[in-house]
KETOR-948947 format. One line per field, with one value per atom (N, C-alpha, C, O, CB): residue number from 1; residue in one letter; atom name; x, y, z. Coordinates in nm, 4 decimals, always signed. Atoms other than C-alpha are relative to their C-alpha. Glycine has a CB too. Layout:
! residues N
num <- (NUM ...)
residuo <- (a ...)
atomo <- (CA ...)
X <- (X ...)
Y <- (Y ...)
Z <- (Z ...)
END
This chain:
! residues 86
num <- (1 1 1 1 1 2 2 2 2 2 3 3 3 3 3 4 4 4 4 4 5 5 5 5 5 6 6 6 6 6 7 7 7 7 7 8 8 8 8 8 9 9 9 9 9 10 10 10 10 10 11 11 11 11 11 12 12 12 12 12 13 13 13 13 13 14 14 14 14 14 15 15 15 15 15 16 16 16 16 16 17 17 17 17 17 18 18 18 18 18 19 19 19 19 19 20 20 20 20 20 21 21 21 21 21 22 22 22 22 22 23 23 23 23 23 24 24 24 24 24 25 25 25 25 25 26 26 26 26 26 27 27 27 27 27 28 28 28 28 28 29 29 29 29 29 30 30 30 30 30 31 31 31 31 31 32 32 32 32 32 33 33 33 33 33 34 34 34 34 34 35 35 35 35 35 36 36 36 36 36 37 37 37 37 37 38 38 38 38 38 39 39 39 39 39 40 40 40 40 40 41 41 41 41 41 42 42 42 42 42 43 43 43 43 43 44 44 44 44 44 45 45 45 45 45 46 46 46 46 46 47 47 47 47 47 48 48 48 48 48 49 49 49 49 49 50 50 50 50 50 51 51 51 51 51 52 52 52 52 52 53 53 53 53 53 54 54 54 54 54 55 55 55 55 55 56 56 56 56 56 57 57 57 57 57 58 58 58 58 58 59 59 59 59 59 60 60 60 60 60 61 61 61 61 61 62 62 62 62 62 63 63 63 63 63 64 64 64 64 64 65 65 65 65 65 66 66 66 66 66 67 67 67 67 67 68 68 68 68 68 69 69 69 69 69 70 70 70 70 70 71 71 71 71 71 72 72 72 72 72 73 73 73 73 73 74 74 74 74 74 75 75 75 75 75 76 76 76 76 76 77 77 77 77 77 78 78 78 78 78 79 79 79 79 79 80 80 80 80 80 81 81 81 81 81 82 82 82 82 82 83 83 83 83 83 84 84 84 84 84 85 85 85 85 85 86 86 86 86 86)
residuo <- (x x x x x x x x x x x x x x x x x x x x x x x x x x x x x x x x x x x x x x x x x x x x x x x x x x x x x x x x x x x x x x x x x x x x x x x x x x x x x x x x x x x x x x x x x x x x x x x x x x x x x x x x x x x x x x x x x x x x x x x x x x x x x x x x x x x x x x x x x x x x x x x x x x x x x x x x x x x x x x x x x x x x x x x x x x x x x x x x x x x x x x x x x x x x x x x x x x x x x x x x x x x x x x x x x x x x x x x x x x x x x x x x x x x x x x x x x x x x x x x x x x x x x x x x x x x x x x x x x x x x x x x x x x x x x x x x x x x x x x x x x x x x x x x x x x x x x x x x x x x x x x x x x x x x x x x x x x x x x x x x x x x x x x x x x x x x x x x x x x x x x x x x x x x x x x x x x x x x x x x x x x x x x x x x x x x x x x x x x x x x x x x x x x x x x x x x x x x x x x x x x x x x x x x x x x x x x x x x x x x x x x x x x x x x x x)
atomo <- (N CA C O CB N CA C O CB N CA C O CB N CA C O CB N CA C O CB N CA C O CB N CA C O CB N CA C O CB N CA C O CB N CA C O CB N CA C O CB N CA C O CB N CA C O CB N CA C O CB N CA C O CB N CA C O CB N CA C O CB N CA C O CB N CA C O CB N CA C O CB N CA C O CB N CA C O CB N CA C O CB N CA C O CB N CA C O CB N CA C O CB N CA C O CB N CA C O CB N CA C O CB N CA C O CB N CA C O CB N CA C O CB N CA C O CB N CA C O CB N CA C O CB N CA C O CB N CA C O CB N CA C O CB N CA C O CB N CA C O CB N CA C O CB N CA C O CB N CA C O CB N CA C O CB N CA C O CB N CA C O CB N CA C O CB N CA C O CB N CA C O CB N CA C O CB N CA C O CB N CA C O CB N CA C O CB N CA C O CB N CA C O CB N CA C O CB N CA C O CB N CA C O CB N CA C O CB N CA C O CB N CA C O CB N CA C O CB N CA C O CB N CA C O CB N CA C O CB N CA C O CB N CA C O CB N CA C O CB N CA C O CB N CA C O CB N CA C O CB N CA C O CB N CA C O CB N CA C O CB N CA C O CB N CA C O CB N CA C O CB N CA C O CB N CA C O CB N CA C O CB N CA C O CB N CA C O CB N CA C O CB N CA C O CB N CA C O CB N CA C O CB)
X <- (-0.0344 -5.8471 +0.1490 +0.2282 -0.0406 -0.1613 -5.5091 +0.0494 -0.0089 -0.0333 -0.0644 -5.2724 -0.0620 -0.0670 +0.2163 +0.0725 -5.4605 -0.1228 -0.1471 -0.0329 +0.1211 -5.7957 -0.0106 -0.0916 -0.0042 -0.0153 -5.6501 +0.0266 -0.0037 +0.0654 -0.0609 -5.4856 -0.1112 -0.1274 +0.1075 +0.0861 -5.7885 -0.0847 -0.1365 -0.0487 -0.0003 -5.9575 -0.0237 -0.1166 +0.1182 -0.0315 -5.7841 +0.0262 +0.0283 +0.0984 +0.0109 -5.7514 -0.1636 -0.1718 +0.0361 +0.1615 -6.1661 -0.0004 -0.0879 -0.1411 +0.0045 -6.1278 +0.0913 +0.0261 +0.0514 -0.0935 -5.8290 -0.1289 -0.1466 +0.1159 +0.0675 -6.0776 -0.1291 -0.1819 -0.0211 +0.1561 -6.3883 +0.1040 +0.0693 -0.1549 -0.0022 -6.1759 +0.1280 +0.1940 +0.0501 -0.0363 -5.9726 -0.1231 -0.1142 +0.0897 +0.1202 -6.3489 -0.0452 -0.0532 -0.1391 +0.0937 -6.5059 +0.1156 +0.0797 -0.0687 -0.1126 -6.0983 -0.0770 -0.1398 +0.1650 +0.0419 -6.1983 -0.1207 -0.1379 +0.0213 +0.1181 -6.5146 -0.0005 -0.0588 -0.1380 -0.0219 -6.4217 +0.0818 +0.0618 +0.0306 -0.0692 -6.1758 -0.0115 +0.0066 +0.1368 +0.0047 -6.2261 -0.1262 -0.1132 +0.0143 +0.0865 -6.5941 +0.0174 +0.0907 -0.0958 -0.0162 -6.6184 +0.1288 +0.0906 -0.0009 -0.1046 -6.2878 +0.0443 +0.0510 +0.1164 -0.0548 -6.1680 -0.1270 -0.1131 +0.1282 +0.1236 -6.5274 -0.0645 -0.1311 -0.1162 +0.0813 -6.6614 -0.1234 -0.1890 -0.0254 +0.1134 -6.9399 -0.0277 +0.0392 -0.0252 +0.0448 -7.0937 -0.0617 -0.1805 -0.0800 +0.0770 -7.1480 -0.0476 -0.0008 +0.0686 +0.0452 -7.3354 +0.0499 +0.1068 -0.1677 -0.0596 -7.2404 -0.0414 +0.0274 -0.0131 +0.0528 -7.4402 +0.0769 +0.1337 -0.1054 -0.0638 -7.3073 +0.1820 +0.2207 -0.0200 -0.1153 -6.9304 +0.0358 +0.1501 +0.0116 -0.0549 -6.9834 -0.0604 -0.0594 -0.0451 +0.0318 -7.1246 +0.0991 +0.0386 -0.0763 -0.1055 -6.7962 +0.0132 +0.0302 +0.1148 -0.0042 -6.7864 -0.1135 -0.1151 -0.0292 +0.1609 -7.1570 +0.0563 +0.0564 -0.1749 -0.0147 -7.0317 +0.1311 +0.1146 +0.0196 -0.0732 -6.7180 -0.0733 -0.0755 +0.0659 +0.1413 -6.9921 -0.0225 +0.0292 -0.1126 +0.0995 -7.1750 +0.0742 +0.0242 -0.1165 -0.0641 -6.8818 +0.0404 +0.0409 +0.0812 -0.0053 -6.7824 -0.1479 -0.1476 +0.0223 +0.0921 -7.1063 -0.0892 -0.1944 -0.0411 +0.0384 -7.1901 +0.0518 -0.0024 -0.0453 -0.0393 -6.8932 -0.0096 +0.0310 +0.1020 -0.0147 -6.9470 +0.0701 +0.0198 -0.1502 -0.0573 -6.7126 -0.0765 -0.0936 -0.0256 +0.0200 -6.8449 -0.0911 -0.0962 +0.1282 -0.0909 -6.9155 -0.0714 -0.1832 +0.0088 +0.0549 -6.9286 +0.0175 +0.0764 +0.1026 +0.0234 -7.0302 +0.0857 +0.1761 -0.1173 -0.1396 -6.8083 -0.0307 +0.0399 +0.0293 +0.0097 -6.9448 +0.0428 +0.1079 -0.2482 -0.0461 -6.8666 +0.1759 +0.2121 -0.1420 -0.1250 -6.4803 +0.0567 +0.0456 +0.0281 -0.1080 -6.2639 -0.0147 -0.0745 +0.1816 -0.0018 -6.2101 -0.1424 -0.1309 +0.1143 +0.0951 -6.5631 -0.0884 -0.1586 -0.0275 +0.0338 -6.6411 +0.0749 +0.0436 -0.0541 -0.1134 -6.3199 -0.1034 -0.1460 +0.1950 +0.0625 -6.5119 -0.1427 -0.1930 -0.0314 +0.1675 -6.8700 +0.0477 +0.0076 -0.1167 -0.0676 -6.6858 +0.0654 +0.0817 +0.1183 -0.0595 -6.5331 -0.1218 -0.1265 +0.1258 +0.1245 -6.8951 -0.0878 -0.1232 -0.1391 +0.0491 -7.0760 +0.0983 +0.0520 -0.0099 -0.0866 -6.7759 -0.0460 -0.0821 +0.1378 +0.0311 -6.8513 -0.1418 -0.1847 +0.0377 +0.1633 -7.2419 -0.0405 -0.1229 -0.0860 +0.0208 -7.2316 +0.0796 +0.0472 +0.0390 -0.0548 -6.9778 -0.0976 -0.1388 +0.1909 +0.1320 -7.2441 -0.0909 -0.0416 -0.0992 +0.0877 -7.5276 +0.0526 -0.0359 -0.0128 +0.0198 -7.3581 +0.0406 +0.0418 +0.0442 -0.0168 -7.2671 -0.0614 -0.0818 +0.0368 +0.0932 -7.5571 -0.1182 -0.1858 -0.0207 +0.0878 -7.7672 +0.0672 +0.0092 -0.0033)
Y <- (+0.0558 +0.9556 +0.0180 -0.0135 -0.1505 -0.0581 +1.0671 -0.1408 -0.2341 +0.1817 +0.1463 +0.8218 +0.0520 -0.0448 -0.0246 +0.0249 +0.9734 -0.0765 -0.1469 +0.1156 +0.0516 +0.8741 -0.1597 -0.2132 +0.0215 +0.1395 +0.5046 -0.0231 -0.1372 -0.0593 +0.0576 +0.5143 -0.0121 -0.1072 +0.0985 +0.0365 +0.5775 -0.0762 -0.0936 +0.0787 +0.0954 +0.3118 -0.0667 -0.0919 -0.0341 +0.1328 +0.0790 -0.0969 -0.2139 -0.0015 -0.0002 +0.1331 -0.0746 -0.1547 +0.1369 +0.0410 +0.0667 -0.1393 -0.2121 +0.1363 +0.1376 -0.2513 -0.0646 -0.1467 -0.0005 +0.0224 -0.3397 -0.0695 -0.1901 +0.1652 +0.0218 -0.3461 -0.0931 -0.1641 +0.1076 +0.1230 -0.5103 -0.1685 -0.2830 +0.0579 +0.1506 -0.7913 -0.0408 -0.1357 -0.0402 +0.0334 -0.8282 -0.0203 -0.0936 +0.1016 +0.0655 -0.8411 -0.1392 -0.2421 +0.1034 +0.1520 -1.1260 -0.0748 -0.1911 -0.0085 +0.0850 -1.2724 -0.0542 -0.1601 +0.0885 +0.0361 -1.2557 -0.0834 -0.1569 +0.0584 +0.0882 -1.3625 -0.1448 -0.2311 +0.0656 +0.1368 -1.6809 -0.0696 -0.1836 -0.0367 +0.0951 -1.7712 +0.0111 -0.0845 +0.0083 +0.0086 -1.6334 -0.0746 -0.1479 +0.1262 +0.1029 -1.7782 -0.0984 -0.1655 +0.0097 +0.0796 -2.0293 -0.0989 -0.2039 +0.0613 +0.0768 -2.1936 -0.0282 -0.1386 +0.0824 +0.0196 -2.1327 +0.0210 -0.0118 +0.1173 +0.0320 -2.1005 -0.1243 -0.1801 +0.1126 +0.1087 -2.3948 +0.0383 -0.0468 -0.0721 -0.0219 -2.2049 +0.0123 +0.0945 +0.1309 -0.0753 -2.1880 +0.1342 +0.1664 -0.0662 -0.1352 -1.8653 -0.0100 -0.0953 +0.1064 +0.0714 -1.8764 +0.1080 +0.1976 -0.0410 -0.1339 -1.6307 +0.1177 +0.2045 -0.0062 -0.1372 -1.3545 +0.0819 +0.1882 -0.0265 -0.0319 -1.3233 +0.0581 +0.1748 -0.1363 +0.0002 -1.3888 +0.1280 +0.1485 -0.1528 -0.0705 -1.1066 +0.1268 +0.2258 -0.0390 -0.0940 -0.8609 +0.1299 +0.2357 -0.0283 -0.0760 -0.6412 +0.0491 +0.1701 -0.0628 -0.0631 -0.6468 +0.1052 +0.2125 -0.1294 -0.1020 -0.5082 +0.1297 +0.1983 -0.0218 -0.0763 -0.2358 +0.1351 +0.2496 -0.0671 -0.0240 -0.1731 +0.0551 +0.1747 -0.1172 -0.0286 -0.1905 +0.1342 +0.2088 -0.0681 -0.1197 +0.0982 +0.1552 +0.2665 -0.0361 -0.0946 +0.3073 +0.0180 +0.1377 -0.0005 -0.0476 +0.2657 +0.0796 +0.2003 -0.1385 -0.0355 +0.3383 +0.0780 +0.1063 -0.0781 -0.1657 +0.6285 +0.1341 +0.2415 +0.0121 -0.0950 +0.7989 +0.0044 -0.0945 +0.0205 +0.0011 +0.9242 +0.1652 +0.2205 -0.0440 -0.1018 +1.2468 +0.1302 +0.2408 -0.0063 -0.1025 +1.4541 +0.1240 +0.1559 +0.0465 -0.0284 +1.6775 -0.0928 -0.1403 +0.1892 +0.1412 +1.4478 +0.1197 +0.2274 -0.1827 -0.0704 +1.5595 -0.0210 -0.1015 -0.0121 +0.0028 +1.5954 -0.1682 -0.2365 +0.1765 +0.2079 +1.2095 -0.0638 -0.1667 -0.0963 +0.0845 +1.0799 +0.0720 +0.1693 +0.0255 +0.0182 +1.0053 -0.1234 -0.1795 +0.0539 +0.1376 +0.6911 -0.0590 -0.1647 +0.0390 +0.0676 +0.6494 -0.0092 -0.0739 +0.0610 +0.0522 +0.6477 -0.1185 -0.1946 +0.0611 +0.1718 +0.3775 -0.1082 -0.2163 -0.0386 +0.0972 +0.2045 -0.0436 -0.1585 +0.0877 +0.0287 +0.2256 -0.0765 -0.1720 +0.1648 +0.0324 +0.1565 -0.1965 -0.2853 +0.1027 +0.1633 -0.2142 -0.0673 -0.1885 -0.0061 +0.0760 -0.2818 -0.0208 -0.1041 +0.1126 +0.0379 -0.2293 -0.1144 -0.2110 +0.1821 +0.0900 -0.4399 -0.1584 -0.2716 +0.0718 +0.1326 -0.7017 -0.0709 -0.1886 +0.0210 +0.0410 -0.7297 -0.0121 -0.1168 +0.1458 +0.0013 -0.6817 -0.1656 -0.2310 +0.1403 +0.0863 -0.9892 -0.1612 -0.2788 +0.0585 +0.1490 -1.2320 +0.0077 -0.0968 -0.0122 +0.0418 -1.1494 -0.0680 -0.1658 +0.1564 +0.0857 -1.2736 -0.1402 -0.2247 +0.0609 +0.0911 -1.5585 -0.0780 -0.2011 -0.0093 +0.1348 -1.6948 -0.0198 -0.1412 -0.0056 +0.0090 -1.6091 -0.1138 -0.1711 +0.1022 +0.0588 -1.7959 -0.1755 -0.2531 +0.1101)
Z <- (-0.1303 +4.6870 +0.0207 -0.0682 +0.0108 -0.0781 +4.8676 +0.1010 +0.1561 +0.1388 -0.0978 +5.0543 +0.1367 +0.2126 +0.0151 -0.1385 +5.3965 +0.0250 +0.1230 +0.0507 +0.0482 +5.2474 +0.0462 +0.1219 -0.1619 -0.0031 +5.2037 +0.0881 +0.1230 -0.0654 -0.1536 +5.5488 +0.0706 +0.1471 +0.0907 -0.0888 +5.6879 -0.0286 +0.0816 +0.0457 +0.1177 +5.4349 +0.1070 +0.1838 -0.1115 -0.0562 +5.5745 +0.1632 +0.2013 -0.0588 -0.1061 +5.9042 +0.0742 +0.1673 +0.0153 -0.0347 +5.9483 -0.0894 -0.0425 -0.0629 +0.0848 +5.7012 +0.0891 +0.1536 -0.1713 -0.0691 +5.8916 +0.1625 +0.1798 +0.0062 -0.1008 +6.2259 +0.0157 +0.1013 +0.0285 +0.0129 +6.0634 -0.0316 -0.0028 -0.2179 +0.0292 +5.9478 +0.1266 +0.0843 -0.1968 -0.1263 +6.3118 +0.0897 +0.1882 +0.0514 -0.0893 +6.4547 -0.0598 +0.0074 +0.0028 +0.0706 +6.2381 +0.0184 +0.0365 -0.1933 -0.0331 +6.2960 +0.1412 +0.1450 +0.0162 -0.0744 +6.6460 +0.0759 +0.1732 +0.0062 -0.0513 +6.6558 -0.0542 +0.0115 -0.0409 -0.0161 +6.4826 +0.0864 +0.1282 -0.0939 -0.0861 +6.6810 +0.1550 +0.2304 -0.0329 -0.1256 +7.0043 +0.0672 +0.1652 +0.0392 -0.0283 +7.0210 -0.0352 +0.0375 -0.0249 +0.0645 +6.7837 +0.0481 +0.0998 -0.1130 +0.0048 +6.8211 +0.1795 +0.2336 -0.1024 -0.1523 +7.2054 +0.0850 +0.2028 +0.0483 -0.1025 +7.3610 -0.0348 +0.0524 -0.0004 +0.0271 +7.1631 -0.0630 -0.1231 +0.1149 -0.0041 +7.1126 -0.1883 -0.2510 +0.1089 +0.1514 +6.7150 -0.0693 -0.0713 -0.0406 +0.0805 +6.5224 -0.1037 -0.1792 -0.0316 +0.1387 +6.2423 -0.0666 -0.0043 -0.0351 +0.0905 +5.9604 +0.0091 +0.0630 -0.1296 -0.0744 +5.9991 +0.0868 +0.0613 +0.0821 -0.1007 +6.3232 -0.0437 -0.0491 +0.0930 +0.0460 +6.2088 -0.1385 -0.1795 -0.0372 +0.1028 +5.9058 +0.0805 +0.0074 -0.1673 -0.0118 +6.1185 +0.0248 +0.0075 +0.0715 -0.0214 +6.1975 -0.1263 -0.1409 +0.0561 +0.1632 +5.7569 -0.0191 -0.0795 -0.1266 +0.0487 +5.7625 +0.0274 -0.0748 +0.1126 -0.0353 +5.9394 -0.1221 -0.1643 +0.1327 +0.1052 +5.7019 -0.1314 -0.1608 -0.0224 +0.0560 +5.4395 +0.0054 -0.0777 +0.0720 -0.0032 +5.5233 +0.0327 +0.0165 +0.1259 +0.0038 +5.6104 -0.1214 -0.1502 +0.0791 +0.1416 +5.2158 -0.0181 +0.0060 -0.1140 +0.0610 +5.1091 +0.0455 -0.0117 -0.0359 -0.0219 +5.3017 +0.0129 +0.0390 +0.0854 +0.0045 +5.2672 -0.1349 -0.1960 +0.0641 +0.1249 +4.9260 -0.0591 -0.1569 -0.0535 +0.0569 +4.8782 +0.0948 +0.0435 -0.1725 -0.0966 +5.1906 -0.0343 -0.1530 +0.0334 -0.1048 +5.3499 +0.1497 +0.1694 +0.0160 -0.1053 +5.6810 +0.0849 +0.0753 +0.0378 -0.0968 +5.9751 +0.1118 +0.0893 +0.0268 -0.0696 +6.2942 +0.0916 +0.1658 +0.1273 -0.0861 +6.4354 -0.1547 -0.1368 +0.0772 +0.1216 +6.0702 -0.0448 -0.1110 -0.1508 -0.0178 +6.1343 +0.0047 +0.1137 +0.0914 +0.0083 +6.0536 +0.1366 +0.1567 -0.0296 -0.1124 +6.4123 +0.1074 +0.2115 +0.0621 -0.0165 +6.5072 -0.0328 +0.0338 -0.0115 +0.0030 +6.2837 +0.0037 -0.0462 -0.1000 -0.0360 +6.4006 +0.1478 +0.1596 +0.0280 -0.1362 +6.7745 -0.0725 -0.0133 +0.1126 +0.0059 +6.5903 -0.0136 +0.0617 -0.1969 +0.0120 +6.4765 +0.1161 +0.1302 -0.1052 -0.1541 +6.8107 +0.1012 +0.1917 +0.0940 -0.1424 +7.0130 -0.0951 -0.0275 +0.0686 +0.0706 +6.6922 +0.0113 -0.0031 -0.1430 -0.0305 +6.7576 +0.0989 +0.0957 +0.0353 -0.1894 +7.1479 -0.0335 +0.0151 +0.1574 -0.0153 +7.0697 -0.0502 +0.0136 -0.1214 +0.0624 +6.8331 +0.0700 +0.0539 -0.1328 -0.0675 +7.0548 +0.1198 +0.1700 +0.0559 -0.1224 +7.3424 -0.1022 -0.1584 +0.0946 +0.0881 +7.1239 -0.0132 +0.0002 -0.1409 +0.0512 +7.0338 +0.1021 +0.1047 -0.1150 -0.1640 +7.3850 +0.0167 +0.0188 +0.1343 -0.0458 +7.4890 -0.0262 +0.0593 -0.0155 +0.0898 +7.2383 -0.0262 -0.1022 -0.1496)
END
């Protein structure tokens, strides 16, 4: 693993754990509304599965850092709808 490797790492870890930030506090805390965990780890799930499916390539041209930076920002929004909603 190369220091770009880790930049981009961290960049998608970086995003799952600013979504589950957000979703505690922006629902949870300033809507009032309760998330249950699930909900609140779903931005990690996502993180998750970007380790453990990149496993030393070759990736295809949709499997890119900043795609699953976007895939954690629509699972962020998908999961604070759900939990207003509900």
């Amino acid at each position: 693993m190369d220091l770009s490797d880790a930049r981009e790492d961290l960049g998608v870890a970086a995003a799952a754990a600013l979504g589950a930030l957000a979703l505690t506090l922006g629902v949870d805390l300033l809507a009032g509304v309760p998330v249950s965990t699930p909900v609140r780890l779903a931005p990690v799930v996502v993180y998750f599965a970007y380790l453990f499916t990149r496993k030393g390539g070759p990736y295809g041209s949709l499997d890119t850092p900043r795609n699953w930076t976007v895939l954690v920002v629509v699972v962020t929004v998908v999961a604070a709808g759900y939990a207003l909603a509900t």
